[in-house]
TIBA-886189 format. One line per 8 residues: number of its first residue (from 0); their letters; for each residue x, y, z of C-alpha. Coordinates in steps of 0.02 Angstrom, whole numbers, plus 50000, padded with zeros to 5 digits. Example, Ala and Ser with C-alpha at 12.3 -4.5 7.8 and 13.67 -1.06 7.14 Angstrom:
0	as	50615,49775,50390  50684,49947,50357
END
This chain:
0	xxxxxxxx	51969,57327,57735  51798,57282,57748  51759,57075,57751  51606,57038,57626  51483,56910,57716  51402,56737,57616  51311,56593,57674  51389,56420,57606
8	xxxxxxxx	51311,56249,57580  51300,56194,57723  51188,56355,57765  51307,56442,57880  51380,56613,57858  51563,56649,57815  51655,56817,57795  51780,56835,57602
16	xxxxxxxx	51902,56966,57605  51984,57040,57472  52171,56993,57449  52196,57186,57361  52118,57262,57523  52265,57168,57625  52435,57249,57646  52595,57179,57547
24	xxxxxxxx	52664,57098,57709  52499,56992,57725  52464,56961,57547  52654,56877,57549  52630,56750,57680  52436,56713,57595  52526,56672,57440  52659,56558,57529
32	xxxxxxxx	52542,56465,57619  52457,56423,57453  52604,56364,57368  52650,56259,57523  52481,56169,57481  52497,56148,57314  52682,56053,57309  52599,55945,57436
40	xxxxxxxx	52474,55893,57326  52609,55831,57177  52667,55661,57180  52844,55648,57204  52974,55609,57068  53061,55454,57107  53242,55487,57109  53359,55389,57015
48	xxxxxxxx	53459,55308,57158  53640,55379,57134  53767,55253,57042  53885,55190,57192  54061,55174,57145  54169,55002,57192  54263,55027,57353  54424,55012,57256
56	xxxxxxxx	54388,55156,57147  54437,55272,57306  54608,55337,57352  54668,55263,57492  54614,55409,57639  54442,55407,57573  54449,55229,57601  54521,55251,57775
64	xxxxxxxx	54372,55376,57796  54246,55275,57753  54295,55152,57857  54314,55270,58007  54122,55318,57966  54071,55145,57978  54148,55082,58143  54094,55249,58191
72	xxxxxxxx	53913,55212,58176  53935,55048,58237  53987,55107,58393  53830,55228,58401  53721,55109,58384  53791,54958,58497  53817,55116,58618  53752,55057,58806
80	xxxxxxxx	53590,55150,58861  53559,55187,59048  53409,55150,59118  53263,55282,59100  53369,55373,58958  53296,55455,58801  53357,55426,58621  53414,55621,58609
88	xxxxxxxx	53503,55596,58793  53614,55450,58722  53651,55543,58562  53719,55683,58668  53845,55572,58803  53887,55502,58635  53926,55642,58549  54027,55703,58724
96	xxxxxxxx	54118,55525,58693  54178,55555,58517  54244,55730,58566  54337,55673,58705  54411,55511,58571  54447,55617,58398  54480,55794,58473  54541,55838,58299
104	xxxxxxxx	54352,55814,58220  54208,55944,58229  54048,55821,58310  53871,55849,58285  53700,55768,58290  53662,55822,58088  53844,55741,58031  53800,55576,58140
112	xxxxxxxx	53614,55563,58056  53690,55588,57886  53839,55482,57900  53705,55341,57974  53580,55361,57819  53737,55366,57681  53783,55198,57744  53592,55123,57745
120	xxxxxxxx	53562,55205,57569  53742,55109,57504  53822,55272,57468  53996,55281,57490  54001,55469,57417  53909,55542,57565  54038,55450,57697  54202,55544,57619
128	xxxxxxxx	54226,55744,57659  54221,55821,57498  54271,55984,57534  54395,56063,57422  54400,55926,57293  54278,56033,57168  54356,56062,56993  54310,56227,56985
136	xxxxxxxx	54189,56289,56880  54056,56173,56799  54052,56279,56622  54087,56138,56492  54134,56164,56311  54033,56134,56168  54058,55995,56076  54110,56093,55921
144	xxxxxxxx	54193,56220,56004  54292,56106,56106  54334,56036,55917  54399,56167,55863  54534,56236,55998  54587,56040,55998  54651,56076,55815  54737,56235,55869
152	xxxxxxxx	54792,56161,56019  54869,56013,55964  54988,56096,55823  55184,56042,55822  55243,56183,55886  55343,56123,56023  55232,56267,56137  55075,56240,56202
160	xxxxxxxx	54997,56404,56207  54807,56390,56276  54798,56578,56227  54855,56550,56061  54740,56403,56032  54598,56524,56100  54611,56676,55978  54630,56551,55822
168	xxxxxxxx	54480,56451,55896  54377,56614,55916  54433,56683,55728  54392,56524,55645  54214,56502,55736  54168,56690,55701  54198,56657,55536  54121,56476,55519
176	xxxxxxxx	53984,56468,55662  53985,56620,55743  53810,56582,55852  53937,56472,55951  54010,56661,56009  54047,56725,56159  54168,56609,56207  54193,56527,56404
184	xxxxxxxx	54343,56603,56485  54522,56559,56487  54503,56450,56636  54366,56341,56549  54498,56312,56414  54621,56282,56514  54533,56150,56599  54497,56071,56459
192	xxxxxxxx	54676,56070,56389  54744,55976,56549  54582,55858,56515  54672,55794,56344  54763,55620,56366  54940,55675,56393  55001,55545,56253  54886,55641,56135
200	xxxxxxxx	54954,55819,56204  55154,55760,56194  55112,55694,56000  55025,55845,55947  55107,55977,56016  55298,55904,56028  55303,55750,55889  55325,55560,55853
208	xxxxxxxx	55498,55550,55938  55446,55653,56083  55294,55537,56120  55413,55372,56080  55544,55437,56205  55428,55499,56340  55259,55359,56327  55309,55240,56188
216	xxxxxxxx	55323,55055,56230  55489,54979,56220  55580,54816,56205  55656,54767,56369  55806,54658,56359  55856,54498,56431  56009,54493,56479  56015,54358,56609
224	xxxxxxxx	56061,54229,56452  56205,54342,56372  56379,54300,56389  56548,54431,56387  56581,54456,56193  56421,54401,56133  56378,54561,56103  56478,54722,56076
232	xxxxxxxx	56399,54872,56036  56487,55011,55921  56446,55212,55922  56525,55378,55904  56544,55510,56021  56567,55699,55992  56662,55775,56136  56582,55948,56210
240	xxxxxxxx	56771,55987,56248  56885,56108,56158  57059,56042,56151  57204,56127,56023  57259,56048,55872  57431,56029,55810  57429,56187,55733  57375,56282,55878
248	xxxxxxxx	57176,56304,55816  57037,56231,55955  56931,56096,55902  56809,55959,55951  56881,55793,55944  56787,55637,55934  56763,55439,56019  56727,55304,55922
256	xxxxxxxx	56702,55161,56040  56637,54983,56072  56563,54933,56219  56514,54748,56289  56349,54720,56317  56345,54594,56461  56472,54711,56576  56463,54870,56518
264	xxxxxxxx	56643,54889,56498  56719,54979,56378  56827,54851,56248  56905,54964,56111  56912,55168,56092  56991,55273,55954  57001,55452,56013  56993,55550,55817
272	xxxxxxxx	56981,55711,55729  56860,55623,55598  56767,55474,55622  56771,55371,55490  56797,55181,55443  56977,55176,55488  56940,55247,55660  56817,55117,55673
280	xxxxxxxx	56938,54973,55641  57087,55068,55755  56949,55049,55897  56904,54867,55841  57089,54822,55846  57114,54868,56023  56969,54795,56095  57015,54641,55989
288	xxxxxxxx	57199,54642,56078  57136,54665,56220  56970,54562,56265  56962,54444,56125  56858,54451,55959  56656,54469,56010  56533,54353,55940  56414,54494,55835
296	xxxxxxxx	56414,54681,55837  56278,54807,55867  56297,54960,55781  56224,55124,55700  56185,55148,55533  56335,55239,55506  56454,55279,55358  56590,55220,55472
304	xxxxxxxx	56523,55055,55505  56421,55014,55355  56572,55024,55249  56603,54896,55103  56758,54813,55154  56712,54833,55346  56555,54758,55407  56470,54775,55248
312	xxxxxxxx	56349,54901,55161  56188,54816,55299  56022,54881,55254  56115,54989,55102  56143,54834,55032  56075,54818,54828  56036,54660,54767  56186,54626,54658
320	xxxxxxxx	56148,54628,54466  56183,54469,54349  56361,54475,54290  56424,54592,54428  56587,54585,54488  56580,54486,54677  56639,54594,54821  56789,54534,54932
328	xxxxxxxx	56727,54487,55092  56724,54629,55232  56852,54610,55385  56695,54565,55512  56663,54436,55413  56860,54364,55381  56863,54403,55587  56683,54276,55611
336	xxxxxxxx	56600,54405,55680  56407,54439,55623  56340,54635,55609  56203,54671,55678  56117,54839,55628  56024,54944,55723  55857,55005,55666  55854,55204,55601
344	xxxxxxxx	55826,55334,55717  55805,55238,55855  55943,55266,56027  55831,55150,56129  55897,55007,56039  56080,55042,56077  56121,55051,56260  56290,55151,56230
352	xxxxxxxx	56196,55320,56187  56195,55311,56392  56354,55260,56419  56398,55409,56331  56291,55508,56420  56396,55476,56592  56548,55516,56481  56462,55669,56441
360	xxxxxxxx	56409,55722,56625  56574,55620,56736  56706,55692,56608  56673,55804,56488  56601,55948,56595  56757,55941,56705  56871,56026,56581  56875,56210,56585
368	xxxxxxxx	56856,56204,56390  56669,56135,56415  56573,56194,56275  56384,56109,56311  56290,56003,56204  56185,56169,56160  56181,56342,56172  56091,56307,56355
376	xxxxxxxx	56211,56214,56425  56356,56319,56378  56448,56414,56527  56469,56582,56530  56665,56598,56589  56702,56482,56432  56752,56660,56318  56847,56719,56456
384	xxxxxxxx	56950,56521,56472  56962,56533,56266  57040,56716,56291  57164,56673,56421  57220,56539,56320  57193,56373,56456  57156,56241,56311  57224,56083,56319
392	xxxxxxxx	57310,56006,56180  57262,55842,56085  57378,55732,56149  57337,55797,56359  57167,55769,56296  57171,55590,56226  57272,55539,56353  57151,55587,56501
400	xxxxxxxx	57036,55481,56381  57123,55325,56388  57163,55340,56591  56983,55385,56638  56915,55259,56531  57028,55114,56588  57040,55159,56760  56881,55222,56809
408	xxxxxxxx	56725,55192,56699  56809,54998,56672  56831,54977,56850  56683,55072,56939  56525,54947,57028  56431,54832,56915  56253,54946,56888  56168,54838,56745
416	xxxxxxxx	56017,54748,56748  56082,54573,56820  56066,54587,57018  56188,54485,57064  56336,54556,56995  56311,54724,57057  56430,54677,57196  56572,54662,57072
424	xxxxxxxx	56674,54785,56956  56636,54788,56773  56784,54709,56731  56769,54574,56870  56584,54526,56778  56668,54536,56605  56814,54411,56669  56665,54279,56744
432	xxxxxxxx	56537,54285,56627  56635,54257,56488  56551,54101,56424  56610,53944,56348  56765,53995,56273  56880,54169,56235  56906,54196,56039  57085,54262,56026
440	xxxxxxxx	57183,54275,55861  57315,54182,55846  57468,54336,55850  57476,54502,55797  57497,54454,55624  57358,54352,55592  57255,54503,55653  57327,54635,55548
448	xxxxxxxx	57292,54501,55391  57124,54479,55457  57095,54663,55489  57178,54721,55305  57069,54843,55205  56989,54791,55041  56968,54881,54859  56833,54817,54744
456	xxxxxxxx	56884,54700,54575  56980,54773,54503  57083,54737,54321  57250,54740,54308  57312,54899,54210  57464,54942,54135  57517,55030,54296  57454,54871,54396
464	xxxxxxxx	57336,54886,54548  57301,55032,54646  57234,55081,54811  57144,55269,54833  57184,55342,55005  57107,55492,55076  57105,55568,54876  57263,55513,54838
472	xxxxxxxx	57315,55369,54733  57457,55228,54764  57516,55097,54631  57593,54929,54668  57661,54820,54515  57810,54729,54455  57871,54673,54284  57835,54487,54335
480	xxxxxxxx	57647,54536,54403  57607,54612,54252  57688,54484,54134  57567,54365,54207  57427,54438,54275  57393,54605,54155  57209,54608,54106  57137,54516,54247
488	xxxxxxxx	57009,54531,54389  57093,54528,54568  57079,54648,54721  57205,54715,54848  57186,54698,55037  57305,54839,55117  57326,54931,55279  57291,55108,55272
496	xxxxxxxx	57440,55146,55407  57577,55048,55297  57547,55076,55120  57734,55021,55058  57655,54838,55008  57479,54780,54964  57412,54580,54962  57329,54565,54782
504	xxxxxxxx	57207,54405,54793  57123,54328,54624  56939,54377,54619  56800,54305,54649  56885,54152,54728  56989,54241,54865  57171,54155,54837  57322,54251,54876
512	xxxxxxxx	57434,54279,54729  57588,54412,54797  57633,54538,54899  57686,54692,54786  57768,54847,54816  57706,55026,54814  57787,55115,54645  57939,55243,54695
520	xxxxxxxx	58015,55205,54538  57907,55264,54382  57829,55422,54482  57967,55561,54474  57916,55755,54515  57876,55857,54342  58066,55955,54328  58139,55789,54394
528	xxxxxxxx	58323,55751,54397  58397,55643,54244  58459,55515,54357  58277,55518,54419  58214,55485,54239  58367,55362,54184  58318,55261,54348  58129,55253,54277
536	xxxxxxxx	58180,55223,54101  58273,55054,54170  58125,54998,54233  58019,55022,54067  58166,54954,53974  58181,54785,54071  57988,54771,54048  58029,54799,53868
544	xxxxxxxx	58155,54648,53865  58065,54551,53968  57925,54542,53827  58037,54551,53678  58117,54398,53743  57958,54290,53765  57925,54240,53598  58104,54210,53563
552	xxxxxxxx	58088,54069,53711  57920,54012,53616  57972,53991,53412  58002,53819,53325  58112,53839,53186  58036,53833,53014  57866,53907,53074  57837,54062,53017
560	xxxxxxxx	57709,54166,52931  57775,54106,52751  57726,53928,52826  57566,53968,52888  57508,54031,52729  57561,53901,52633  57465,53793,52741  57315,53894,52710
568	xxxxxxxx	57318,53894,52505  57344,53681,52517  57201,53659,52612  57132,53764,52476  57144,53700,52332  57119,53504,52416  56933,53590,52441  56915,53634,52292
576	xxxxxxxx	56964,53478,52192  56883,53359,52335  56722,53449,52306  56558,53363,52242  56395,53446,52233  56260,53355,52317  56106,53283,52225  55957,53406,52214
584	xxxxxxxx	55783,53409,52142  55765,53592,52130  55695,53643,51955  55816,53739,51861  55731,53883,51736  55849,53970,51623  55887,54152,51595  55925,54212,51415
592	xxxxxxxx	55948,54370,51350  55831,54479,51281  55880,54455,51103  55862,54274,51100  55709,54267,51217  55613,54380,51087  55647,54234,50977  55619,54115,51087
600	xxxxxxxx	55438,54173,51122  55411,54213,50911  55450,54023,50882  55317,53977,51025  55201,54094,50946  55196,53998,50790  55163,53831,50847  55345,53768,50852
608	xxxxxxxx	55370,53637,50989  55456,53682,51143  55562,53516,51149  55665,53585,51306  55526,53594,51407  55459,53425,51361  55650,53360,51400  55635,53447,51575
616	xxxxxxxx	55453,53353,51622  55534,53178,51561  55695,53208,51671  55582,53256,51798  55477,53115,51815  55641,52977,51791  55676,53083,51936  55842,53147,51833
624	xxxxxxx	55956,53319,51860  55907,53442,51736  56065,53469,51627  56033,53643,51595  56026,53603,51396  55851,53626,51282  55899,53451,51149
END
């Protein structure tokens, strides 16, 4: 290259040479140098001084690091200089120092200086290692796409699929905003989908109940203030166990059970092939027997507690119309106790769904017959136990029942939420807490009266009262009942396990009238005996004399129907010769016939005096009764 020579201002010569002319190498490092000059040039942009986060908002190593950093540095700079030493001298016996005291740390002069200007510029961020604590990628949704995989995300279907939620997200945007296409990768989304709240992901995706059981709030119960038998609480249980019926075929039999809330023991259990009401009061008769009548009951919202004559129809319960019959009152309420319902759908509010639960997991999956709760939990050598025919009957069944349930669940350690009983057996806490006083009925048969079923009002019928069992239909009456009470309202209290006499009691006032037997009598089959009949026929016959004979016992001689007639016409004809019209001012006109009306009207026509009408204006005005008569 050849340099090109000018003379400047100041009159002196200097040399230009032609960047083309140089080679690339040199042209490079020209251009460099100018740039160099240039950014010095520009003012600096201020940085916006980084927003510091609270010392608490760390986890509690970075806090231990960032106090290590700090006593670190303080030691570096209250470190003792020797006499004659440089700055870079002491930084490197300090640095021999630190390797010597934290052998486990990598030391250097850069990670000191950085440390020391983190803590002069306030920032906490630069004093904690940050390695590996990068979220991965920095790729972000957009705020519409992120929209839209939410609502394909977040569908009930009990599987979150971020793949699924992906391809419908990608569909509906290439039909709806497709300049929002290509889409991030899977691992963008699936970021994102562990960035939801989880309370949001567990509603969407699984339901209501599965975000009430799992992050709902609850009510947490006090039970420091509750007393044994203040509470019991009542549920049903479904056994996972097959055990073999009478007739040889496996089934699943059932607990109905009531449970007291201050122990935790178990008070009264019906083991049953249907639960129903009457399983329901076997259970409540036990635990009454044995541990006293409770205060109120907590139960489900059950057909075999909310049962009329039981504890009462609860929420059910129709506001009874004017006129309506009146209900007898239900056996909790002739036994003082108070129901207390449970609200719908909700096991949180009943603490024996986990009682049942250890039933479920300490008994019920010891039997070889263990069937599971669901088609998970069923075992596999269950069809080959079935085959070989090792199923236990009902009665080995029920019995294990009642021994494991008074023997071991009664008697195991005190877990509930009162601390200082957990040192005694359930029992021993039901026995001392018991409260001011033990409710106990009086013997066995005040309980069975107090624990009788009810019918509704009923009337009286020609067959008497009747009671409807399980589809099948009993009659009670005698002669004397019906003589007296036929055609009445009363209702029958009766015990479903002895149905050979029912209590009848007046309605609506509740009194006791008799004790009647069940009909054997007047029921005979349909090619009965004649001895059954004759036997039948007495009966009807005696009710026949019975009434023929009344109004013999009721006649007065002399009174008969001849009599009472011959009342009747007296009084008669005294009416009619008593009788005197009252005094009236009401104008009388008269009707004639058409004949003599004609004439009537011919005489008027002629200027003949109508002297009955002048006789009717002087009566009127003497203030006399119109005779009916013209002269």
């Amino acid at each position: 290259y050849r340099p090109t020579q000018i003379v400047n201002n100041r009159n002196q010569p200097e040399y230009q040479i032609s960047i083309s002319s140089l080679p690339p190498s040199a042209q490079e490092k020209y251009y460099a140098q100018q740039r160099a000059a240039l950014a010095l040039n520009v003012e600096p942009e201020t940085a916006e001084p980084k927003a510091s986060k609270p010392f608490d908002a760390y986890s509690e190593a970075e806090r231990e690091e960032i106090v290590f950093w700090e006593h670190v540095v303080q030691q570096w700079g209250g470190y003792a200089r020797k006499k004659g030493e440089s700055e870079a001298e002491l930084l490197e016996r300090f640095l021999a120092w630190l390797r010597l005291e934290y052998p486990e740390r990598s030391w250097s002069k850069a990670t000191l200086y950085r440390k020391r200007k983190a803590l002069e510029d306030g920032d906490l961020d630069g004093l904690v290692d940050g390695r590996g604590k990068t979220k991965g990628s920095r790729v972000k949704l957009e705020p519409e796409v992120a929209e839209v995989f939410r609502a394909f995300y977040l569908q009930e279907t009990r599987r979150p699929n971020v793949q699924e939620a992906m391809w419908g997200a990608e569909e509906y945007l290439a039909a709806h905003m497709p300049d929002k296409l290509p889409l991030p990768s899977y691992s963008t989304f699936y970021r994102y989908a562990q960035s939801i709240p989880p309370q949001l992901r567990e509603l969407g995706i699984y339901g209501e109940k599965a975000w009430r059981d799992k992050y709902g709030l609850y009510i947490s119960r006090d039970y420091s203030n509750l007393c044994s038998n203040d509470y019991w609480v009542s549920d049903s249980h479904t056994f996972d166990v097959l055990s073999k019926a009478p007739g040889g075929k496996p089934r699943k039999l059932y607990l109905t059970a009531f449970i007291d809330a201050r122990s935790g023991i178990y008070t009264g259990w019906y083991v049953t092939d249907n639960p129903c009401a009457q399983a329901t009061l076997f259970a409540l008769r036990r635990g009454i027997e044995r541990h006293g009548i409770p205060r109120k009951i907590l139960s489900d919202n059950g057909r075999e507690f909310l049962t009329r004559d039981v504890g009462g129809l609860g929420h059910r319960a129709k506001k009874p119309k004017p006129g309506a019959p009146v209900d007898p009152p239900p056996i909790f309420k002739r036994l003082g106790i108070q129901l207390v319902c449970a609200k719908v759908r909700n096991a949180q509010a009943k603490p024996i769904e986990r009682k049942f639960l250890d039933m479920k997991g300490q008994f019920s999956t010891l039997w070889e017959t263990f069937t599971g709760g669901n088609p998970t939990e069923k075992p596999e050598c269950l069809k080959k136990v079935l085959k070989q025919g090792h199923v236990p009957t009902d009665e080995e069944f029920v019995e294990a029942v009642d021994t494991l349930i008074s023997g071991y669940f009664n008697m195991r350690r005190y877990s509930g939420p009162i601390a200082e009983d957990r040192e005694l057996k359930r029992m021993d806490v039901f026995h001392l807490r018991m409260g001011s006083e033990l409710v106990k009925p009086a013997s066995k048969e005040d309980l069975a009266l107090m624990m009788l079923r009810s019918t509704r009002p009923q009337t009286v019928g020609q067959r008497g009262v009747h009671v409807t069992v399980s589809g099948v239909r009993f009659e009670y009456f005698t002669p004397e009942f019906l003589w007296e009470y036929a055609d009445k309202k009363v209702y029958v209290r009766y015990d479903p396990d002895h149905l050979q006499t029912c209590r009848v009691y007046t309605s609506p006032d509740d009194r006791f009238i008799c004790e009647l037997p069940l009909d054997t009598k007047l029921t005979v089959d349909f090619d009965g005996s004649s001895e059954d009949i004759a036997r039948a026929m007495a009966v009807i016959n005696k009710q026949a004399r019975m009434t023929k004979a009344a109004p013999k016992d009721t006649r007065v001689e002399g009174i008969d129907r001849r009599t009472m007639l011959e009342l009747k016409l007296g009084a008669a004809r005294r009416e009619q010769e008593e009788y005197v019209p009252p005094a009236t001012k009401t104008p009388i006109r008269m009707k004639y016939s058409d004949e003599k009306q004609a004439e009537l009207d011919l005489r008027l026509a002629v200027g003949q005096v109508d002297m009955g009408q002048i006789n009717r204006n002087r009566m009127m005005m003497k203030g006399e009764t119109d005779d009916g008569d013209d002269w």
